[in-house]
C-alpha positions as CSV (number, residue, x, y, z in Angstrom):
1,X,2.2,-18.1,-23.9
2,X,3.3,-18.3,-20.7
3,X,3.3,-15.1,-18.3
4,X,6.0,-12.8,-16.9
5,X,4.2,-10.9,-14.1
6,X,6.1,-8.3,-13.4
7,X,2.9,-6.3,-11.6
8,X,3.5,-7.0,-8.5
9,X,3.1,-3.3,-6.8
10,X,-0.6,-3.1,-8.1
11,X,-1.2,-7.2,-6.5
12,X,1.0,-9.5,-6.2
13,X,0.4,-12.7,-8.6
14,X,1.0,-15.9,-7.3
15,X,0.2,-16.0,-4.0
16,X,1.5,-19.0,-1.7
17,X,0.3,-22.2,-1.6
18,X,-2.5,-22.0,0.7
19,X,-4.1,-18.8,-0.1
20,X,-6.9,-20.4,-2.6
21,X,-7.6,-23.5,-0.5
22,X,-8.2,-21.4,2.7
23,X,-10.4,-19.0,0.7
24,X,-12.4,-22.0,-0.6
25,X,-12.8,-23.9,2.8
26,X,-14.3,-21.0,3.9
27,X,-16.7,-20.9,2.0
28,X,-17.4,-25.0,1.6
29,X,-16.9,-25.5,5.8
30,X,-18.0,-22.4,7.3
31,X,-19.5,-20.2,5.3
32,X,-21.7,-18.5,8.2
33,X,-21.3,-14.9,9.0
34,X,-18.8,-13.9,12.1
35,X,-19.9,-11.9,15.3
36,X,-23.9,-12.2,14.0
37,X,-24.2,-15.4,15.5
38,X,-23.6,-18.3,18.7
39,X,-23.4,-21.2,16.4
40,X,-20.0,-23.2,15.4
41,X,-20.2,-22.3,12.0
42,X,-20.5,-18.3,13.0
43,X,-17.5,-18.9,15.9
44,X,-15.7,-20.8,13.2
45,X,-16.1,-17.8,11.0
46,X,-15.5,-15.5,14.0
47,X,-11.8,-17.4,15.2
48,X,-10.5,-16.9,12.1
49,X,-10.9,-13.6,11.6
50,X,-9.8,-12.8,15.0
51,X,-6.4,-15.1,14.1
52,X,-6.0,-12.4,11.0
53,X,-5.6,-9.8,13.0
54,X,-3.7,-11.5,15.8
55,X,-1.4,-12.2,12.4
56,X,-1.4,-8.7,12.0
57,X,-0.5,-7.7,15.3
58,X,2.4,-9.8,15.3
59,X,3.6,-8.3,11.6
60,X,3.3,-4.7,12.5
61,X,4.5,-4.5,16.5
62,X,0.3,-3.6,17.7
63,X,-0.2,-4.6,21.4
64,X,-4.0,-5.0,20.8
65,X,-5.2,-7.2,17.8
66,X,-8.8,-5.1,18.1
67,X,-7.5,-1.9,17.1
68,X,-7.1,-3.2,13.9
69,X,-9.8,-2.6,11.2
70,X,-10.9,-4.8,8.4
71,X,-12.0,-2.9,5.4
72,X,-12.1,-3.6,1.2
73,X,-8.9,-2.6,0.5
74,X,-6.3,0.4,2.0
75,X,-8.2,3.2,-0.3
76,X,-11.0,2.3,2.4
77,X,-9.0,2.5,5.0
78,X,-7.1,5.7,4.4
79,X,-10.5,7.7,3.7
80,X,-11.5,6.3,7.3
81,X,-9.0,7.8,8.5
82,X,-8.5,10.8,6.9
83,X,-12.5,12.0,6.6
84,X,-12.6,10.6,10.3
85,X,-10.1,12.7,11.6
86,X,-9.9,15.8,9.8
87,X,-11.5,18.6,11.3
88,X,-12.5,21.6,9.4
89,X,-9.9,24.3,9.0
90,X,-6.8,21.8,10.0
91,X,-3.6,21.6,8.5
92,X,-2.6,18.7,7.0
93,X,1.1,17.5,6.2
94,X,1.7,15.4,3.0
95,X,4.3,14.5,0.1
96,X,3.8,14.7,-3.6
97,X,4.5,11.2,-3.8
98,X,1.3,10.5,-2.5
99,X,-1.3,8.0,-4.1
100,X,-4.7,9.4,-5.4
101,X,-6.0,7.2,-2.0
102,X,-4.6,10.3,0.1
103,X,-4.8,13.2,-2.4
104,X,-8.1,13.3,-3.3
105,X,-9.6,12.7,0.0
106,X,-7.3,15.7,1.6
107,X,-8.2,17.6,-1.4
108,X,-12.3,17.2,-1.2
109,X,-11.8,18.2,2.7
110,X,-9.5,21.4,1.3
111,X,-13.0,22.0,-0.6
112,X,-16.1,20.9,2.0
113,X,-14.0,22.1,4.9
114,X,-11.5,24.8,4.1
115,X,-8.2,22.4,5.5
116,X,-5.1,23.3,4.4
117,X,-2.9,21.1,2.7
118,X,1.3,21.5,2.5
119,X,2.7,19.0,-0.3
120,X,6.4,18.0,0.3
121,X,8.2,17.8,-2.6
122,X,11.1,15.4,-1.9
123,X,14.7,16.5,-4.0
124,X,18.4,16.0,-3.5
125,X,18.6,19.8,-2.3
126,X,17.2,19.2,0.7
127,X,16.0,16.8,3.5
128,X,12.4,15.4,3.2
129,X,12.3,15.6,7.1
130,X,13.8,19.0,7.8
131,X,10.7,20.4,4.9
132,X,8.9,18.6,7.1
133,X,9.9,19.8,10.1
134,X,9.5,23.1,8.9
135,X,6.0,23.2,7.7
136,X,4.6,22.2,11.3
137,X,3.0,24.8,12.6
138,X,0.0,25.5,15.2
139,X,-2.6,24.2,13.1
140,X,-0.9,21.1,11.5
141,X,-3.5,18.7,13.0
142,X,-1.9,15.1,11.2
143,X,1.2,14.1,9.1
144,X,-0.1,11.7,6.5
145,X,2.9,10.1,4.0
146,X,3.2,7.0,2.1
147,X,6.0,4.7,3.5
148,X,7.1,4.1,0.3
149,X,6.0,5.7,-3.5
150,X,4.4,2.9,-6.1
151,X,5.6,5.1,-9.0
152,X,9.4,5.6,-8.1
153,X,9.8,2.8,-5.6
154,X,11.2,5.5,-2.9
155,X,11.5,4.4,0.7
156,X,10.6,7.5,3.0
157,X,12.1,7.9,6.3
158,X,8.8,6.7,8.0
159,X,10.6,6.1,11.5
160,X,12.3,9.7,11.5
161,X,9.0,11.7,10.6
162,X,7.1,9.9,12.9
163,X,9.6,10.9,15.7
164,X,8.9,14.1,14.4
165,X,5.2,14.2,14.4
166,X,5.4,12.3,17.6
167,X,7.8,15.5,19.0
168,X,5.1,18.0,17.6
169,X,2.1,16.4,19.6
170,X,0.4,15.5,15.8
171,X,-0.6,12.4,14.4
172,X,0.8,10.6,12.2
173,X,-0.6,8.5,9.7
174,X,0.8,5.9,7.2
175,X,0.4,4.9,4.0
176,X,1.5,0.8,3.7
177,X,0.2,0.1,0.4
178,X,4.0,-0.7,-1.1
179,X,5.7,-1.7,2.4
180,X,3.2,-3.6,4.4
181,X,4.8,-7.1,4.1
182,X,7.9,-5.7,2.5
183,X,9.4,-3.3,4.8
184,X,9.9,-4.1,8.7
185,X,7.3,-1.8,10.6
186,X,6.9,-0.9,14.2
187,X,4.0,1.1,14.8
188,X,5.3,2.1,18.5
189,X,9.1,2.3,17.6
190,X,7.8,4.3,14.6
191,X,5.6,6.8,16.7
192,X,2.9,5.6,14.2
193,X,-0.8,6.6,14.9
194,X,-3.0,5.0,12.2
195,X,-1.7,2.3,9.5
196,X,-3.6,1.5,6.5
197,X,-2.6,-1.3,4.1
198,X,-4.0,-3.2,1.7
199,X,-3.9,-7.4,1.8
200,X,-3.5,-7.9,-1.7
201,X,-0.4,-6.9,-2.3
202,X,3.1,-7.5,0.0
203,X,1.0,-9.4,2.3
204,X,0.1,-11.9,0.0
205,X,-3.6,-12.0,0.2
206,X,-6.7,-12.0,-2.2
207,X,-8.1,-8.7,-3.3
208,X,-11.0,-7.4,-1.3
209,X,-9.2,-7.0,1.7
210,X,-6.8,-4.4,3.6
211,X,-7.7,-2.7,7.0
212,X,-6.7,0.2,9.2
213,X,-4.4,0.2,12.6
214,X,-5.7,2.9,15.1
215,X,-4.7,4.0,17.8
216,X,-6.3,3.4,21.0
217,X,-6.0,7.6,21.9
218,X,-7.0,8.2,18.1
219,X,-10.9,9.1,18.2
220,X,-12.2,8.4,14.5
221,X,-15.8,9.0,13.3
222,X,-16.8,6.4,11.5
223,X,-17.1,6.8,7.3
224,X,-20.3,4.2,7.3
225,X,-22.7,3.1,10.0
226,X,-24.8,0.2,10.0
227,X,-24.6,-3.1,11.5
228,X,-22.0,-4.6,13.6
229,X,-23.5,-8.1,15.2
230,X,-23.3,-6.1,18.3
231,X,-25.1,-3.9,20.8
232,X,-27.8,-4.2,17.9
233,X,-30.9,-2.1,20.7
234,X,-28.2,1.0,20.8
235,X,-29.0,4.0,18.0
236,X,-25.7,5.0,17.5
237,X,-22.3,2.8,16.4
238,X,-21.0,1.0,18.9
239,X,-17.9,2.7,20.7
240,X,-15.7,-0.7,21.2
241,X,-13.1,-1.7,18.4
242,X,-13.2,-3.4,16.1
243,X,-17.2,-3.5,15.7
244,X,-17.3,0.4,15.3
245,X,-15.2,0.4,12.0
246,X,-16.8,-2.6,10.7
247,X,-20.5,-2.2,9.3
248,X,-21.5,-4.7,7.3
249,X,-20.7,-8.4,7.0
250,X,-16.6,-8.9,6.5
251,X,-15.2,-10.6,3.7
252,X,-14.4,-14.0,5.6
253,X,-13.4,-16.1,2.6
254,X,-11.0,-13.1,1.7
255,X,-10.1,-12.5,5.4
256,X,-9.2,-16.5,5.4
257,X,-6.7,-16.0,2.3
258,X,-5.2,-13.1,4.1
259,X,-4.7,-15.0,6.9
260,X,-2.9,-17.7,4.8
261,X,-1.2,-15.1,3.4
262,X,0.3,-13.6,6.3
263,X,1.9,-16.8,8.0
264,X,3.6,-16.7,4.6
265,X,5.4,-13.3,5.4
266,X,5.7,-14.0,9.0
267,X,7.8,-17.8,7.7
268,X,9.6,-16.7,5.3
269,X,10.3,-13.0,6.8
270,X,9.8,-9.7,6.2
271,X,13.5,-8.4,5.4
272,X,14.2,-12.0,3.4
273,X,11.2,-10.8,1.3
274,X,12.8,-7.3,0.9
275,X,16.3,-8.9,0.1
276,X,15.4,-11.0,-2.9
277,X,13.0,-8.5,-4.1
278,X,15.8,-5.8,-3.6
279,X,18.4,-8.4,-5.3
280,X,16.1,-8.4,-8.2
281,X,15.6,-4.4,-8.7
282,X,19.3,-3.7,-8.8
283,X,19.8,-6.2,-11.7
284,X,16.8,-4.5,-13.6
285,X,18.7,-1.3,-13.3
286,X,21.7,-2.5,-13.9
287,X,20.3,-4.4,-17.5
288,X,17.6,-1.2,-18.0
289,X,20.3,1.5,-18.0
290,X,22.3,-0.1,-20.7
291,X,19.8,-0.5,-23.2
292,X,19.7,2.9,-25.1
293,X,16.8,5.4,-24.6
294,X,15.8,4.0,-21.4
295,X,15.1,6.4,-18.8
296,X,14.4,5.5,-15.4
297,X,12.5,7.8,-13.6
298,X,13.8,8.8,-10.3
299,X,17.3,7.3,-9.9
300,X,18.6,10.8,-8.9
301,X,16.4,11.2,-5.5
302,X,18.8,10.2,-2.7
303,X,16.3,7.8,-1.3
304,X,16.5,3.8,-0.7
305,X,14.0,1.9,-3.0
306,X,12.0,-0.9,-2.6
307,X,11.7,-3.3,-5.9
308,X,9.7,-1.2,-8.0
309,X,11.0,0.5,-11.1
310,X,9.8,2.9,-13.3
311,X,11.1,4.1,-16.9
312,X,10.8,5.7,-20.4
313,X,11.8,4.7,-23.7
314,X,12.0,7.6,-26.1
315,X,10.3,7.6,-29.4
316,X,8.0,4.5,-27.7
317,X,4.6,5.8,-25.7
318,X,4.3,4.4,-22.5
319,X,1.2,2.5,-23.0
320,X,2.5,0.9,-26.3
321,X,4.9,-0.7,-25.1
322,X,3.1,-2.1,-22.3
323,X,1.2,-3.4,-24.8
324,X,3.8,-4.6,-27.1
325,X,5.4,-6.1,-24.0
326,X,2.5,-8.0,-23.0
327,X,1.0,-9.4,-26.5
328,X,4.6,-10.3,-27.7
329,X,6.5,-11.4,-25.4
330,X,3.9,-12.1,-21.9
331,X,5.6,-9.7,-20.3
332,X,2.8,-7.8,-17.3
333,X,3.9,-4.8,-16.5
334,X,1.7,-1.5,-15.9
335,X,1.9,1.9,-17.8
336,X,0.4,5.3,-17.5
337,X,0.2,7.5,-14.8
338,X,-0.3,4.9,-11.3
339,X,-3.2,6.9,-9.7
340,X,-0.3,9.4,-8.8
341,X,-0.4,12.5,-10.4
342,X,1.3,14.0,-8.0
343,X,4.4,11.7,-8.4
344,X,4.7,11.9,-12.1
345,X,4.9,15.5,-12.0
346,X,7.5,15.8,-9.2
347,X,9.3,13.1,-11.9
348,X,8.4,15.5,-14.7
349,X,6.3,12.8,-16.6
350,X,3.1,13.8,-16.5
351,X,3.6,14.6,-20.2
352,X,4.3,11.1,-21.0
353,X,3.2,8.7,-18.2
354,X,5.9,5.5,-17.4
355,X,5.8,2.1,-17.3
356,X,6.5,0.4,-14.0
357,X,7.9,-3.1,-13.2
358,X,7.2,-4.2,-9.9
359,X,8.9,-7.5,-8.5
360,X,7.6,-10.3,-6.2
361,X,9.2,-12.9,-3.6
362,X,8.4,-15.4,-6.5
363,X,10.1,-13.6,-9.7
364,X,13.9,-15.1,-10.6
365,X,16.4,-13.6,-12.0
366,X,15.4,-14.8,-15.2
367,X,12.2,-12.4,-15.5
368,X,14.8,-9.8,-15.6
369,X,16.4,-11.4,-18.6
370,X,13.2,-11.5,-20.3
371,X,12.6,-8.5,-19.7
372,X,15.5,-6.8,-20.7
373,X,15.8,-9.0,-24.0
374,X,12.2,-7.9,-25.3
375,X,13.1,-4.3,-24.4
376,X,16.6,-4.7,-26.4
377,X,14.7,-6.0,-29.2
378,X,11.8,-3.6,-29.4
379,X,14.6,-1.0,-29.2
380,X,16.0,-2.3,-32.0
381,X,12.8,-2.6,-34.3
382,X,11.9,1.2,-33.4
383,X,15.0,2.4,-34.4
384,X,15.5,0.7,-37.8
């Protein structure tokens, strides 16, 4: 049966051409390790991570490719920079759209450390930057928000609150997870301090790999020590970027994918991405909302949306027809609660869970036909 992936917020499936045969010549060329050795095979390995994060640069507006992190994926990155900067007793900024990657890490520090947390709740009542705004007070010590919610497909105001935070003297970290890739971002137009993102997912990459943007005036303390290929005599982490943040031996292979990956975003471009993707999402809504007992989950929150869609069918739990979808018709979609609590029960589903359809720059408009035919006929066979 052929597949329908329609998963694409939790990794996006394909990836380009080029993203398997760069992982592989890595590893059948130059599979040495980078920075831990003078020899080609090591400065092979070594150049092309280095192009990754010139790559990066270049995506996200950062005027120096080394303060950019590699880590396992953007969970990684956010706990860097969340258990790295957070000081005991500081107040910390957030939204209840977060992902789990921000909320539990803030919440074990409200535990260990006694911080103090303020959730935003966005709603149509009020402005998600003037609660914001609002909530800053002495203590606040960093504004962490996702640019853009995996459950409801929300775009936040990213550029506004950073001007915000930016005002307020206190830093502002970002959560790329759903935009990286997908979404135009400036770190200094933005008045963005630290950006984490994963590479498996709008940047096109294999999974294993994400990193953190830091900047140069943000002082992080390290979440894992260990080797670095340099200053190997000195007792302590070295204090130059990237080696600090990067213990361990990197993921070249994966690191070579992402790289692939990224010249695909950066040819075919960022908003062209967002457009089809976009195109896509308002057809789904469009065919969703006519099929009865469909719920979408969010439509009334007065924010743009990126191509991720969540809903309810009633009488139908979320996870069976996820199921039902994918065993009968080869339809991938995700159900259940997203690793965002938080989200659901701003929704008011945390009683039910959704499932979520997330597109791709390589779904066509004929997914969404698919789609909304297997839904129209699973109505129909529940209701008889």
């Amino acid at each position: 049966m052929e597949i329908t992936y329609l998963d694409n917020a939790a990794s996006t499936w394909p990836k380009p051409e080029g993203v398997a045969e760069a992982m592989m010549e890595a590893v059948r060329d130059y599979g040495a390790n980078p920075g831990r050795g003078g020899h080609q095979l090591s400065m092979k390995a070594s150049t092309i991570v280095y192009k990754a994060r010139v790559k990066l640069a270049q995506l996200f507006s950062i005027k120096n490719p080394n303060d950019i992190v590699f880590s396992a994926n953007a969970t990684m990155a956010l706990n860097q920079a969340i258990k790295g900067y957070v000081k005991p007793g500081m107040h910390v900024i957030t939204t209840s759209l977060e992902h789990n990657s921000v909320r539990r890490p803030l919440e074990f520090l409200k535990r260990t450390a006694q911080i103090d947390i303020t959730y935003i709740k966005p709603s149509n009542k009020t402005s998600i930057l003037d609660d914001i705004a609002k909530a800053v007070h002495k203590d606040t010590g960093l504004i962490v928000v996702s640019h853009a919610s995996n459950l409801l497909g929300s775009i936040l105001p990213v550029a506004e609150i950073g001007q915000l935070a930016y005002d307020n003297r206190v830093p502002f970290l970002v959560d790329a997870s759903q935009s990286a890739g997908v979404l135009t971002i400036d770190v200094e137009k933005m008045h963005i301090d630290m950006l984490a993102f994963p590479g498996h997912k709008g940047l096109y990459g294999p999974q294993g790999t994400g990193g953190l943007y830091i900047n140069p005036k943000i002082e992080l303390v390290p979440l894992v020590h260990g080797g670095t290929g340099s200053q190997s005599e000195a007792i302590d982490q070295p204090a130059t970027r990237p080696d600090r943040f990067e213990s361990g031996t990197l993921n070249t292979p994966g690191i070579a994918g992402l790289l692939a990956g990224l010249e695909f975003v950066l040819e075919t471009g960022v908003e062209a991405i967002h457009q089809k993707e976009k195109k896509l999402a308002d057809k789904a809504v469009e065919r969703l909302s006519s099929i009865t007992g469909i719920e979408i989950i969010g439509r009334n929150v007065e924010l743009e949306r990126l191509g991720v869609i969540s809903f309810t069918m009633s009488g139908i739990e979320a996870n069976e027809l996820a199921y039902v979808l994918d065993q009968e018709y080869g339809i991938a979609v995700r159900a259940g609660f997203h690793c965002t609590p938080l989200a659901h029960e701003t929704a008011g589903t945390m009683e039910t869970g959704a499932v979520r359809i997330s597109f791709g720059y390589f779904n066509e408009e004929k997914d969404v036909d698919k789609l909304g035919d297997a839904l129209e006929e699973i109505r129909e066979g529940y209701m008889l």
